[in-house]
GUNUGU-77450 format. One record per residue (C-alpha): x, y, z. Coordinates in steps of 0.05 Angstrom, whole numbers. Each point is the difference from the previous one (the first is absolute). Layout:
N
      xx      yy      zz
       X       Y       Z
...
***
This chain:
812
      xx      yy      zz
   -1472    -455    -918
     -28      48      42
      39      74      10
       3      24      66
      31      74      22
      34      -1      67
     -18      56      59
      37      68       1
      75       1       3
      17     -62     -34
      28      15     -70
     -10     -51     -53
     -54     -47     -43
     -20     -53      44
     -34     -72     -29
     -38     -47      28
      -8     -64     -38
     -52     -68      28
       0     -68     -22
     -56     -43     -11
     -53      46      40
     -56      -2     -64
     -11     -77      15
      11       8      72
     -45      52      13
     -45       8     -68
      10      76      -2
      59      53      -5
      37      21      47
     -44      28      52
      46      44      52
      45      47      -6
      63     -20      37
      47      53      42
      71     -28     -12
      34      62      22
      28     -53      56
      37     -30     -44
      32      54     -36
      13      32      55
      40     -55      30
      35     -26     -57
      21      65     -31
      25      30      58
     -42      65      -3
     -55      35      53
     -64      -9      10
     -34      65     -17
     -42      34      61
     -54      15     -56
      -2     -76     -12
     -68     -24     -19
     -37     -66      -4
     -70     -32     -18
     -35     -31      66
     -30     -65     -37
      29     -48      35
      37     -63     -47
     -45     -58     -18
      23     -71     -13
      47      -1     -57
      69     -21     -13
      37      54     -45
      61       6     -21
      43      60       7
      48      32     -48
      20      61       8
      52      49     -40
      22      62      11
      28      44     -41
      37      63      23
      12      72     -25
      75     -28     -20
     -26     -47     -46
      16     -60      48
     -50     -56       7
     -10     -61      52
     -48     -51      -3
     -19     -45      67
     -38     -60       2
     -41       5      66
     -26     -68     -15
      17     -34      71
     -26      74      28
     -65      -4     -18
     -16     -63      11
      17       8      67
     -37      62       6
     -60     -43     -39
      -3     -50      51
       7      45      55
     -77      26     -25
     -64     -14      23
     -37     -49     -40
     -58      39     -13
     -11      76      10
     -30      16      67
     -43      61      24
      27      62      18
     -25      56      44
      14      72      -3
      58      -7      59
      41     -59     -51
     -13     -55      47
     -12     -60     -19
     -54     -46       4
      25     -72      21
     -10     -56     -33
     -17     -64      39
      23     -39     -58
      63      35     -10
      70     -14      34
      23      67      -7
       0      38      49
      19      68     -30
     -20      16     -60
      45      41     -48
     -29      54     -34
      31      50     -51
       3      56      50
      46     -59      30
      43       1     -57
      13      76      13
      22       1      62
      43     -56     -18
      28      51     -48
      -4      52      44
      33     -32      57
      50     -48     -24
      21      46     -71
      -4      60      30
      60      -2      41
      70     -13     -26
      22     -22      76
       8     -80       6
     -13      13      72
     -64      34     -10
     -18     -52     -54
      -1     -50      36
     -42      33      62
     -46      18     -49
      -9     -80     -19
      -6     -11      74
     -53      54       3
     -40     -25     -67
       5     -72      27
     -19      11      71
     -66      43     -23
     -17     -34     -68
       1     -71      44
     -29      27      67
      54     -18      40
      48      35      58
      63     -33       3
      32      -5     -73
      75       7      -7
      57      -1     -54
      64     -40      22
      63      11     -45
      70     -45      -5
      61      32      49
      45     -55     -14
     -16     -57      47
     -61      35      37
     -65      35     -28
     -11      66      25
     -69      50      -6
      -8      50     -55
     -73      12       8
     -51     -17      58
     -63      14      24
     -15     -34      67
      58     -31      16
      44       6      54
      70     -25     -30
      25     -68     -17
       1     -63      46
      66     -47      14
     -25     -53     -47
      61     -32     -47
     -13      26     -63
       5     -69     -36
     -64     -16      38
     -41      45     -24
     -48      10     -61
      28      63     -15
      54     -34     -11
     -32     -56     -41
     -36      48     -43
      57      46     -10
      45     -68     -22
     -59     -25     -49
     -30      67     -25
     -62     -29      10
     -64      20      42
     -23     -32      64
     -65       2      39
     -16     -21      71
     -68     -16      17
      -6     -22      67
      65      10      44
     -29     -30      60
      40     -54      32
      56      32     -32
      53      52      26
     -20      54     -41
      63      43      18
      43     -52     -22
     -29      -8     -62
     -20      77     -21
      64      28      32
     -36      61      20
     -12      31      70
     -71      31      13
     -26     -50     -36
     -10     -55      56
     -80     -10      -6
       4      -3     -73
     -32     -72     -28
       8      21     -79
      55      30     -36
      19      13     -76
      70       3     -16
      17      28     -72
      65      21     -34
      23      60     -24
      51      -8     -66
      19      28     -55
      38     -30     -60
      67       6      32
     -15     -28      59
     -37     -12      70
     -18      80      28
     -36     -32      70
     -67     -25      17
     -69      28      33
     -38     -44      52
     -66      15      18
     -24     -23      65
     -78     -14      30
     -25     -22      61
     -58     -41     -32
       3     -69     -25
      -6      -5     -75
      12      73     -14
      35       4     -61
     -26     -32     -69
      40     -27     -49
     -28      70     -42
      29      38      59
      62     -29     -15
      -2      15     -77
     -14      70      19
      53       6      43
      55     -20     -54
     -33      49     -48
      14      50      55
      72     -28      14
      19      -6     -76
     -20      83     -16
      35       9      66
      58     -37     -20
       3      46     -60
      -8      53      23
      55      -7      57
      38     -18     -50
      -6      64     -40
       8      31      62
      59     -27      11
      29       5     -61
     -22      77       9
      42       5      62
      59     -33     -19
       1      48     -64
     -11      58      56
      59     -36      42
      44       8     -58
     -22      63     -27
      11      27      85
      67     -37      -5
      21      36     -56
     -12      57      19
      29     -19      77
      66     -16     -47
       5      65     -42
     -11      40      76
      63     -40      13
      44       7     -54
     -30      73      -7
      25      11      70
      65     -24      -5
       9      32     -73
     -17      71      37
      62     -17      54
     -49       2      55
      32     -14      64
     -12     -72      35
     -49      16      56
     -50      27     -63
      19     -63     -38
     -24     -36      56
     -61      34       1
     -21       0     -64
       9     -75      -3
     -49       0      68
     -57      44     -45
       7     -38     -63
      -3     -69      34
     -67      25      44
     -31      28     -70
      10     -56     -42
     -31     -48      56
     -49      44      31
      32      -2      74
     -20      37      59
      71       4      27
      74     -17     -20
      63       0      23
      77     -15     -17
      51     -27      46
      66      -6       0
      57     -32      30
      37      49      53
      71      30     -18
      52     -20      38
      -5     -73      12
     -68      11      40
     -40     -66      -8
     -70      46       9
     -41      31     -59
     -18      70      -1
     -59      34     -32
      27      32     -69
     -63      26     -30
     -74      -4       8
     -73      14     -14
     -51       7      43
      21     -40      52
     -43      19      73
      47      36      50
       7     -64      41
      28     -43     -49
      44      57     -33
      33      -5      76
       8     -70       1
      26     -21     -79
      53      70      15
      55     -57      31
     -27     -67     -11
      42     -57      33
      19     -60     -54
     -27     -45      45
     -72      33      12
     -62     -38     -21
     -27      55     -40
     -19      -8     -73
      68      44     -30
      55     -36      52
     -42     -77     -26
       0      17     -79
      81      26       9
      19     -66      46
     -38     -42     -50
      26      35     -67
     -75     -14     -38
     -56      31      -1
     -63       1      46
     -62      16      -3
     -69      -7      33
     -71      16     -24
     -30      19      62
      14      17      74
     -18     -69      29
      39     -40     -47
      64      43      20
     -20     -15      75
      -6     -69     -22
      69       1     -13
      52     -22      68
      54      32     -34
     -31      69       9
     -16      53      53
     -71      17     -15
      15      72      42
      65      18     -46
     -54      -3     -66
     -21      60      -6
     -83      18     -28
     -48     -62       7
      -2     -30     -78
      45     -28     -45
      80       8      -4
      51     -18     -47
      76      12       6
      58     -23     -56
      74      -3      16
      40      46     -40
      51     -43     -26
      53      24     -56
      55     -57     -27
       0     -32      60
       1      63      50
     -46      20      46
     -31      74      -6
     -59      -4      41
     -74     -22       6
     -55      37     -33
     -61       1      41
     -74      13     -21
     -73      -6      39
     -63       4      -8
     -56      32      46
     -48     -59     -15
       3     -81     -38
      40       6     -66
       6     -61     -47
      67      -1     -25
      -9     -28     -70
      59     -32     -28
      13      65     -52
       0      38      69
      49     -34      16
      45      -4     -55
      -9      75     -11
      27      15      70
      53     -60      -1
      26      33     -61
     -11      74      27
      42     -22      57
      57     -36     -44
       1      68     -36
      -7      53      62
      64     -44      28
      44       2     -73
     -18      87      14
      17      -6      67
      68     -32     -21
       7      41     -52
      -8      62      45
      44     -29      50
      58      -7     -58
      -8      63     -16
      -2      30      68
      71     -39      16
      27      21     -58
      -4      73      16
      15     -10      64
      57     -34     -20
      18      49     -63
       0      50      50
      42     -19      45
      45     -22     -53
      -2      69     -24
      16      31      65
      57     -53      16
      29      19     -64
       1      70       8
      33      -3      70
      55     -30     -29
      63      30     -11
      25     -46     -63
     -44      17     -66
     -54     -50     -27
     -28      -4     -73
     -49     -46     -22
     -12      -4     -73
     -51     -50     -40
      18     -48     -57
       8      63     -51
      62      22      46
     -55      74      22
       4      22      60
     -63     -19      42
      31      29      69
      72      33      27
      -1      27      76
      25      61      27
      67     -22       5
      10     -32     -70
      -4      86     -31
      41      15      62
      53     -48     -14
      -7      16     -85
      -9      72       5
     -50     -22     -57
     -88       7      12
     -24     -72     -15
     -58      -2     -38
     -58     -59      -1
       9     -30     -57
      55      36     -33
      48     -52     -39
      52     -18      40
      50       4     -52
     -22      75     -10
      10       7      81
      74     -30      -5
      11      48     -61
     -13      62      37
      49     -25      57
      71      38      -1
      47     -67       6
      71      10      13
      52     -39     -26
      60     -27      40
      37      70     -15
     -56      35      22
     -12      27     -73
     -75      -8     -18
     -16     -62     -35
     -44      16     -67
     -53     -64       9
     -19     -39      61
      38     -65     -22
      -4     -29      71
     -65      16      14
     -25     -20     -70
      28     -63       6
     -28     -15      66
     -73      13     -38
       5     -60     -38
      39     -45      52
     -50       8      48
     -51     -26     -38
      23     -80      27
      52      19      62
      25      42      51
      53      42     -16
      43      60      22
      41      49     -11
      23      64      21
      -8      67     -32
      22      66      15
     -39      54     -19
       8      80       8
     -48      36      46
      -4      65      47
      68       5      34
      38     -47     -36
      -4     -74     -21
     -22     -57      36
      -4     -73     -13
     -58     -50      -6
      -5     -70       1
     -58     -18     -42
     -25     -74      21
     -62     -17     -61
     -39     -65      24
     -49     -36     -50
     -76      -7      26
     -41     -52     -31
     -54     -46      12
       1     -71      41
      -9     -33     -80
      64      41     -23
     -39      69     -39
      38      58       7
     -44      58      41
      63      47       4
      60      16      40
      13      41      59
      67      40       2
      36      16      69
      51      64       4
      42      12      57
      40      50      15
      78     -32       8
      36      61     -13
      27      -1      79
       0     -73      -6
      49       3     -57
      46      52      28
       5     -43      60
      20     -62     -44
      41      37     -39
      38      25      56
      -5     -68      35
      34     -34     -63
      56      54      -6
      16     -14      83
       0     -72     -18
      53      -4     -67
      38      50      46
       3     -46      67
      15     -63     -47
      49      33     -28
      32      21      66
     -18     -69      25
      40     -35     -58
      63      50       2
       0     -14      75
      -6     -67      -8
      60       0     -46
      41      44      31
      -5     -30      66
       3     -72     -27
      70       0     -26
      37      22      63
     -40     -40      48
      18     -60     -45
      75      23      13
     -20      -3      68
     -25     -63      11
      54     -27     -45
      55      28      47
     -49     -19      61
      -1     -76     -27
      77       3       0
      21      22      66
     -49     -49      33
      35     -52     -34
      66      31      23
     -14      22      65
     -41     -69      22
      12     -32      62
      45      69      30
     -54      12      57
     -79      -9      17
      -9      79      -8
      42       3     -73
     -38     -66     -20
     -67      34      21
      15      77     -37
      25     -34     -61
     -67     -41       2
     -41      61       8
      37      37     -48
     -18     -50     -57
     -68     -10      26
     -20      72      -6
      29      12     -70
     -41     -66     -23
     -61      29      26
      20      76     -30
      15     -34     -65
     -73     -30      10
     -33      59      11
      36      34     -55
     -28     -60     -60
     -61       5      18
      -1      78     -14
      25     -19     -56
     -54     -51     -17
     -55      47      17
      31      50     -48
       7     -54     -61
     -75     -21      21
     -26      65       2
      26      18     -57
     -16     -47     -52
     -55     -62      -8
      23     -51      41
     -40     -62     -36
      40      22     -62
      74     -16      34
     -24     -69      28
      41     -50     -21
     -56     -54      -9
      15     -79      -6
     -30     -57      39
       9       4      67
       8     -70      46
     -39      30      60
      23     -67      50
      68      19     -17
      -6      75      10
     -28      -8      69
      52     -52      24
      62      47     -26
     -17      69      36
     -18     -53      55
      65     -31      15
      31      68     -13
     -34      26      51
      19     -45      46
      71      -8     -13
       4      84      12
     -45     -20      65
      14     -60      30
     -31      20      59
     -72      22     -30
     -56     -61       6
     -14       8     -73
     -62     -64     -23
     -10     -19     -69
     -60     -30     -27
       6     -29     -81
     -57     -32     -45
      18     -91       6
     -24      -6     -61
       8      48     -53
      50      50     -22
     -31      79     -16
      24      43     -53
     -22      65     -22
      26      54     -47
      36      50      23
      80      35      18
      30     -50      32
      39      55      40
     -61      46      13
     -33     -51      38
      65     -16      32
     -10      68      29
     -63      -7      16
      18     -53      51
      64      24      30
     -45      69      18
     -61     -37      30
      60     -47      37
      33      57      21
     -55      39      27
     -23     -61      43
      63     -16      29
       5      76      16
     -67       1      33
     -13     -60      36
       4     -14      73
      71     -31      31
      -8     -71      -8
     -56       0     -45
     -19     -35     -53
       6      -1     -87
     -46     -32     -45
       1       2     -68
     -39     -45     -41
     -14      -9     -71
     -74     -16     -25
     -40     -19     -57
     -63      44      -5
     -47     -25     -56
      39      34     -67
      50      31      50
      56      -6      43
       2      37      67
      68      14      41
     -22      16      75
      59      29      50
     -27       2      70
      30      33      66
     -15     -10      73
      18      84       5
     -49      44      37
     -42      15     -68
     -12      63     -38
     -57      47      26
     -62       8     -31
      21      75     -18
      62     -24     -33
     -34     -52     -42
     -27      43     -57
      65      34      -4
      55     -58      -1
      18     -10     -67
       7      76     -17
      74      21      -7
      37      30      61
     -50     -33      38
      23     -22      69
     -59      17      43
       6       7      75
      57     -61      10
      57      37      -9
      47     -44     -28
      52      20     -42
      -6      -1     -75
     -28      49     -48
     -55     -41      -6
      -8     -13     -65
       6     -77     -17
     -81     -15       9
      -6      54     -44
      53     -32     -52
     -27     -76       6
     -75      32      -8
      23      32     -76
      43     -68      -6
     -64     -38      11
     -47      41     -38
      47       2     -54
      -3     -88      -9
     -82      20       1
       2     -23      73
     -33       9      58
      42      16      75
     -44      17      57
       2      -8      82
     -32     -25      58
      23      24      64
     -34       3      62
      27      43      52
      32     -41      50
       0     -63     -36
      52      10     -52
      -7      19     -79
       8     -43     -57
       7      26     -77
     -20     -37     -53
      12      -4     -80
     -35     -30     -50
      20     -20     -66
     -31     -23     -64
      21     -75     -12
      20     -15     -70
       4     -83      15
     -64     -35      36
      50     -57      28
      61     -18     -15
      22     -75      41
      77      10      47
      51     -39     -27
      28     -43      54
***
């Protein structure tokens, strides 16, 4: 086992260990080997500038590698560079060659090598490919090594975009040619992960086969792949215009290249994707810190445009967002470093535009392009509206399903967006749109607190909100007005009611808020009320106190809010109202009675002389006539003040006389009594053929009913016109309809007719109260009475009544 110390910078014990090299070779191990390469690559760390390395170039052994390093943290890793070194064995020269003072070496005839590798190879391997933690530049530098270590101008590395390769690296070539991918042996060495060589490409289409532009006079070509354990990275062709170019050592050195190159990119990567995250954290804590801090919107906005640009390295950015009002155009929220032109153009973007922001919001997912050309490439897009002459990327800011925006970033130059890019932003953008909403919320919600506050205040009945302990959180100006008490945020409610002076009903001061108290706990599941009267400056006044639950949609209790309004006037006024009232039904009733006896003395004595007097002359016959008409229709006027007074008075539903009602029969009965008192009258019946209805109700009530919804169409119809009444089954009810041919009731009138005294604009005589008395009749069975009139078409009234029998079969 031979020890061997690494160059400056790398930390550890470092062992080199060969098998089998006394019989191979007779003697000890002759060079000493610079694995710094190796360490370099594998561990992740940088070459050191002071790196140093012997200039004997490597004879012809095979070794094998094993190398362990052990860290200041006491952590160890040992790699087996076993496939490593043999492919950077076979990729020697056979046998040392001469060197001159300028490192160039001598050919050998003999020899298919055409480059040989010396140790000062090996460092600028390390310097080159280990020395930067950029994938990009990693992989120019393999293009770079490759294209001078092999002599050659054109060498390229081609990398996977999803069904299409695309250049990472190049020297000498102009782009990619049109050539299906599947024909290819890019593609056939990226598929295989093995090696190919082309010899002699004459005869052949070369850019067919190598894929590559610039290449077209090439006749060999080496294609190699670049891996790593987890997976295919790309591949590096090498193109030269001679026949035979490339030997099968060549190749062998080229994979050695690839493989460090495929370790280091991936340390690279792995670098930048622990620099994404690191940028996105820190892109996320600018975020919350901003909103945390209260910052206003526009600087949210902005601070989300700085952090994404950091975290990504972009030139430029840019956030745009839908336009208020309904607009259908985007308009430029925030930015960073945008060029004056395209700060003009992104200020009102149309929807519709082809630019990059207006695409990525149409499209709701992300797009992104590494370079200038591939974005032309792209019909969907207005090369003009991208602004700088590299790559762009722009993500859709998207937060439970509701658009915010697009978040916009570009580069001055190509930019490889790796797929940790990617995610970083993806996620930056997922989390610049929750802010945004958050923002918003919070915006609205003052906005809306505000106003609430300033509706509140402006009104003239008192509002107290208070939480699920029953404190106060806020009471407007006109809740201490009302009070005469100073509401205090979160004072106990039940200390606020305490310091209230209630009055009782004598006006004497009560000693505890009972009412109020009560409505404390009541309030905690429904709306209740009450009224209060309390003492204040200049007397008393009274409150009603309305106290409303407020919970949650899933039933928590978040409070209650509590209404006072002044009723004091309000009160009087009923007060008053209800003293006029007993007063006028009491005049109304002793009226009623006094002028009801002698008017039926009247018509009693009226009755008899008609009979006496009958047949004496046409003008005694006529008076007589008269004189019994008009005491009938006094007598009339004079019961139904009285049955306004009795239903006024007391609940009607509890003096019904209720019994099963034959609904046929009822009809037919006022019917024919109707038309015996007017034989004249073209009064129509319509009846159910098949069933008999009955409901509950007072069987004389509802004759009522009728004879007032008869009368009133026989007194308002047209001479000659005609009566309907019909009787209907309605689903679980049965509806009586009495139709006129009069001139209608006006659309004025309509709201009005069933109140009592109401007569409108007809005229007729009456007090006008028997809609009024059939509506409470109605009302009173739980029934429904209602009308359809159209001016100049006649009126018809109709009731409805609860059936208590689906169908009952007519006898015959």
């Amino acid at each position: 086992m031979l020890q061997l110390r690494g160059p400056g910078g790398v930390k550890g014990r470092l062992f080199a260990q060969h098998l089998d090299l006394g019989e191979r070779l007779g003697e000890p191990f002759p060079q000493e080997v610079n694995v710094s390469l190796w360490i370099h690559l594998l561990e992740g760390g940088v070459a050191s500038p002071g790196l140093s390395h012997r200039s004997t170039p490597l004879l012809n052994w095979r070794p094998r590698i094993e190398l362990m390093f052990s860290s200041s943290q006491g952590r160890r890793r040992v790699v087996d560079c076993r496939r490593e070194s043999l492919r950077l064995s076979q990729a020697l020269p056979r046998r040392p060659h001469p060197v001159d003072d300028n490192r160039k070496a001598v050919p050998d005839p003999s020899s298919g090598s055409s480059a040989p590798l010396h140790a000062g190879d090996i460092s600028r391997v390390v310097n080159l490919l280990a020395g930067s933690l950029d994938p990009a530049a990693t992989l120019d530098g393999l293009v770079a090594i490759a294209a001078e270590v092999l002599r050659v101008e054109h060498a390229a590395v081609l990398q996977k975009d999803g069904a299409h390769f695309r250049i990472a690296a190049a020297r000498g070539i102009d782009g990619l040619s049109d050539t299906p991918v599947a024909s290819t042996l890019a593609h056939e060495v990226l598929t295989s992960g093995l090696a190919q060589r082309r010899s002699d490409l004459r005869g052949t289409d070369s850019t067919t086969l190598i894929l590559l532009n610039g290449g077209r006079e090439a006749r060999s070509v080496v294609v190699v792949p670049i891996a790593t354990g987890s997976g295919p990275v790309g591949l590096i062709e090498a193109l030269s215009p001679e026949v035979d170019a490339f030997s099968p050592d060549d190749e062998a050195l080229l994979s050695s290249l690839a493989q460090a190159a495929a370790l280091a990119w991936q340390n690279a990567s792995e670098y930048q994707a622990a620099r994404h995250r690191e940028r996105l954290a820190t892109a996320g804590a600018a975020l919350t810190a901003a909103v945390t801090r209260g910052l206003p919107m526009e600087q949210v906005l902005q601070v989300t445009v700085d952090s994404a640009c950091e975290s990504v390295g972009a030139a430029a950015g840019a956030i745009l967002m839908p336009a208020e009002g309904g607009s259908p155009d985007l308009v430029l929220a925030a930015q960073r470093n945008l060029p004056p032109e395209h700060t003009s153009l992104l200020r009102q973007l149309p929807s519709a535009s082809r630019a990059l922001p207006a695409l990525t919001f149409r499209e709701r997912r992300l797009l992104k392009y590494a370079s200038a050309p591939e974005a032309n490439a792209d019909a969907r897009l207005d090369p003009a509206l991208l602004p700088g002459a590299g790559a762009a990327l722009a993500a859709p800011l998207i937060y439970r399903g509701q658009d915010f925006g697009v978040l916009s970033l570009f580069w001055s130059g190509p930019h490889a967006h790796l797929d940790d890019e990617t995610e970083s932003i993806q996620g930056l953008a997922v989390q610049a749109a929750s802010v945004i909403a958050d923002v918003a919320g919070i915006r609205r919600g003052r906005e809306t607190e505000n106003q609430l506050r300033s509706t509140l205040d402006n009104m003239t009945d008192g509002v107290i909100l208070v939480d699920r302990e029953d404190r106060i959180v806020y009471a407007n100006r006109a809740a201490g007005e009302l009070t005469n008490v100073n509401h205090k945020p979160g004072e106990s409610l039940h200390d606020m009611s305490a310091r209230l002076e209630l009055l009782g009903t004598s006006g004497d001061p009560l000693p505890v808020p009972s009412d109020l108290g009560s409505l404390v706990n009541i309030a905690t599941s429904e709306t209740v009320s009450t009224e209060a009267t309390i003492a204040r400056a200049g007397g008393q006044a009274t409150l009603l106190v309305t106290a409303s639950p407020v919970n949650t949609d899933d039933g928590a209790r978040l409070g209650s809010v509590w209404v006072l309004r002044d009723v004091t006037e309000e009160r009087e006024r009923r007060e008053n109202l209800e003293d006029l009232n007993r007063q006028k039904d009491e005049f109304l009733t002793l009226v009623s009675h006094e002028l009801k006896t002698p008017l039926t003395t009247v018509l009693g004595y009226a009755h008899v002389l008609q009979r006496q007097f009958a047949g004496i002359s046409e003008d005694t016959d006529f008076a007589f006539s008269e004189l019994v008409s008009e005491a009938n229709r006094m007598s009339s006027m004079i019961n139904a003040l009285l049955e306004l007074s009795r239903i006024q008075s007391a609940r009607l539903r509890e003096r019904l006389d209720l019994d099963y009602v034959d609904l046929n029969g009822l009809v037919q009965g006022r019917v024919a009594r109707r038309r015996q008192r007017d034989p004249r009258k073209r009064i129509a019946l319509e009846l159910p053929t098949t069933e008999r209805l009955e409901a509950l109700g007072d069987h004389q009530r509802l004759e009522q009913v009728l004879d007032n919804l008869l009368d009133n169409a026989v007194r308002y119809n047209t001479a000659g016109g005609r009566i309907l009444i019909r009787l209907a089954r309605a689903d679980d009810e049965a509806v009586i309809s009495i139709a006129d041919d009069g001139p209608g009731v006006p659309i004025e009138e309509k709201d009005f007719i069933f109140e009592p005294y109401s007569r409108g604009m007809r005229h007729e005589s009456g007090l006008g109260l028997g809609l009024y008395i059939s509506r409470e009749i109605v009302q009173a069975h739980d029934g429904k009475i209602w009308l359809d009139s159209e001016p100049g078409y006649g009126s018809a009234f109709h009731v409805a009544l609860k059936l208590v029998i689906d169908e009952v079969p007519i006898e015959d």
